[in-house]
N, C-alpha and C positions, 0 to 999 in steps of 0.2 A: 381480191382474196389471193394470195401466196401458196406455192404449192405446199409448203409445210405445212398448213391449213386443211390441206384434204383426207391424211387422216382421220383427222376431230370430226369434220363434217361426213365421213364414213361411218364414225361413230356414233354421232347425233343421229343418223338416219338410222341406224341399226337399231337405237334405243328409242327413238319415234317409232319404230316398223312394231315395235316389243306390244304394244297397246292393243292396238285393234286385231294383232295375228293371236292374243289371250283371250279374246273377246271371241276369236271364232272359235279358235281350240276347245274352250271350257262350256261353249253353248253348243258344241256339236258333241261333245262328251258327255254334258248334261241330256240332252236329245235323246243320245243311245240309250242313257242309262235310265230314262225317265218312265218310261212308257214302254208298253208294246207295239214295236211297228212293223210293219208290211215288212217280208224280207227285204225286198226290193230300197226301201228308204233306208233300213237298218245297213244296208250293204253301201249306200250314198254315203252315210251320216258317218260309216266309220273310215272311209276313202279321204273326207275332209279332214275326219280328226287325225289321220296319221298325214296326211300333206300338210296340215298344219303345224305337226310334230317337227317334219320333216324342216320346213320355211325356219324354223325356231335356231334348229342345227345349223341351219345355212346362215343364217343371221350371227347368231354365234361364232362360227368360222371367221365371216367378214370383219367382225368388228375385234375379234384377237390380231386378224392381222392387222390392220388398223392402228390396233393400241401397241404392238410389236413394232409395225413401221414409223410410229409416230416416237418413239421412247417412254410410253409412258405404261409400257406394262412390266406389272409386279406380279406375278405370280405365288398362287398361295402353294408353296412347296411342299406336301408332303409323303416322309419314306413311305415306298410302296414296293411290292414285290412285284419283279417284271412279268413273273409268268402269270399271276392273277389280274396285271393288265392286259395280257395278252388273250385271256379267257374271258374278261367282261367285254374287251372286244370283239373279240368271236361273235359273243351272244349281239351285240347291236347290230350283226351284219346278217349274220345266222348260223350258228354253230354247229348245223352239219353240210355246211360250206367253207369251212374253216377250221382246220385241224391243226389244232394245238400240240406241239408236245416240247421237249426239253426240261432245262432247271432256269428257275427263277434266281434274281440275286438284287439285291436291294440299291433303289434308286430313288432319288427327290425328285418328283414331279407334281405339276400338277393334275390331279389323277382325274378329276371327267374329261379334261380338257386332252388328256392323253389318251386316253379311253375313244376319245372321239378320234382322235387323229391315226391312233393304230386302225381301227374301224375304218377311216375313209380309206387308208392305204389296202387294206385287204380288199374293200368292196370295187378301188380303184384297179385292183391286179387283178380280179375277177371281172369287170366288167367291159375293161380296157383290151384285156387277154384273150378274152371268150373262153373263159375258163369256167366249168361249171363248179370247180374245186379249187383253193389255195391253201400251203401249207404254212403253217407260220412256227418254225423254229426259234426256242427260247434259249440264247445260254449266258446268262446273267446280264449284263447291261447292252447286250446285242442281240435283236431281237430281226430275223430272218426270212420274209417272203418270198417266197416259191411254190412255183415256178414263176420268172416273170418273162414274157414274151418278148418279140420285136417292138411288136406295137405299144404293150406296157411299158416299157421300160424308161423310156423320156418323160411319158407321162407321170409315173409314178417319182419320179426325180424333177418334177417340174420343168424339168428344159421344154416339154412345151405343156403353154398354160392350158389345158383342155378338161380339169379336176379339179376343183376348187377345193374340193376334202384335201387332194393329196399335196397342192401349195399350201393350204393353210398347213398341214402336218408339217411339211419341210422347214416352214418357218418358226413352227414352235420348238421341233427339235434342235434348230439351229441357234432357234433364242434360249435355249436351256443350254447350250455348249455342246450340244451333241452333234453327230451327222447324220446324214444320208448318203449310201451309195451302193452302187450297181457291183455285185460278187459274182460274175459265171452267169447261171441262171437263178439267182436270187438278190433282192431289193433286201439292204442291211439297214436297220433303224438301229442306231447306236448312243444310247444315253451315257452322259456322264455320268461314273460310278461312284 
C-alpha cells in the first residue's frame, strides 16, 4: 500500500470506528433515559454518553483531514454569518468561557464543520493557556482569540501537533482559502469573504 493510500484507509477506519461508537452512544442514552437509576449509575451512564459524543468529534476531525489530505473533499458550503458561528461555538465549549462579542459579516462555509473547528480553537486557547476565560472578537470574515499565551500559541497554529481540534481547524480553514495567524496577543481565524 502507497502512501497516497493512507488517507482513504484513515477514512475507512473512521467510518468503521462510526458503528459500534452509535451502538454505545444510543444504548447509554437510551439507559439514561429509560428507567430510574441509582444516582451513582445515572452519573456512569451519562460520562459514556458524552465520551461517546466526544470520540464522535474526534472521529470527525480525523477523517476531514483525511479527506482534505487525500483531495477528495467537497464541502457543502453554505452563507453563514460569522458572528452566529462564533456564538454556536461558544455554546459547544461553554459559553461562559467564551466571550463573544463584535459584528458578523457573511461567509461560505461549511457550518458544523466550522462550528467545530472555532470550538476546538477556543477550547485549545483555554486549555493550552490555562485560561479559565477566552475572548473571541468577531469583525466580519476575521474572527480573533484572545488572549493567546506562550504556551498556546504554536499549538494553536499547529506548529506543534499537540491539538488535534486545533490542526484539524487549520486545515479546514486553509482548505476553504482562509488563514491562520498569530496578531500580538491574539490567534486571527480568517475566512474568505
Amino acid at each position: 500500500m502507497g502512501e497516497h493510500n493512507f488517507p482513504r484507509l484513515v477514512s475507512l477506519a473512521c467510518h468503521d470506528l462510526r458503528t459500534p461508537l452509535a451502538t454505545v452512544h444510543g444504548f447509554a442514552k437510551t439507559l439514561v433515559q429509560a428507567e430510574p437509576l441509582a444516582e451513582r449509575t445515572a452519573r456512569h451512564l451519562g460520562m459514556i454518553e458524552e465520551a461517546s459524543a466526544q470520540m464522535g468529534d474526534l472521529l470527525d476531525q480525523v477523517s476531514l483531514v483525511a479527506r482534505i489530505e487525500a483531495g477528495r473533499w467537497e464541502p457543502d458550503l453554505e452563507e453563514s454569518d460569522s458572528l452566529e458561528l462564533a456564538r454556536a461555538a461558544a455554546e459547544r465549549v461553554d459559553s461562559s468561557r467564551v466571550e463573544v462579542g463584535g459584528s458578523g459579516g457573511r461567509v461560505m462555509v461549511p457550518v458544523e464543520s466550522t462550528e467545530r473547528a472555532l470550538a476546538a480553537f477556543a477550547d485549545c486557547a483555554l486549555r493550552h493557556g490555562g485560561l479559565d476565560r477566552v475572548g473571541l472578537e468577531v469583525q466580519g470574515a476575521a474572527l480573533t482569540f484572545s488572549p493567546t499565551t506562550r504556551e498556546s500559541a504554536p499549538v494553536l497554529t499547529a506548529e506543534e501537533l499537540r491539538d488535534l481540534g486545533s490542526a484539524a481547524g487549520r486545515r479546514l480553514v486553509e482548505a476553504l482559502g482562509g488563514s491562520v495567524a498569530l496578531d500580538g496577543d491574539g490567534f486571527v481565524v480568517r475566512f474568505p469573504g
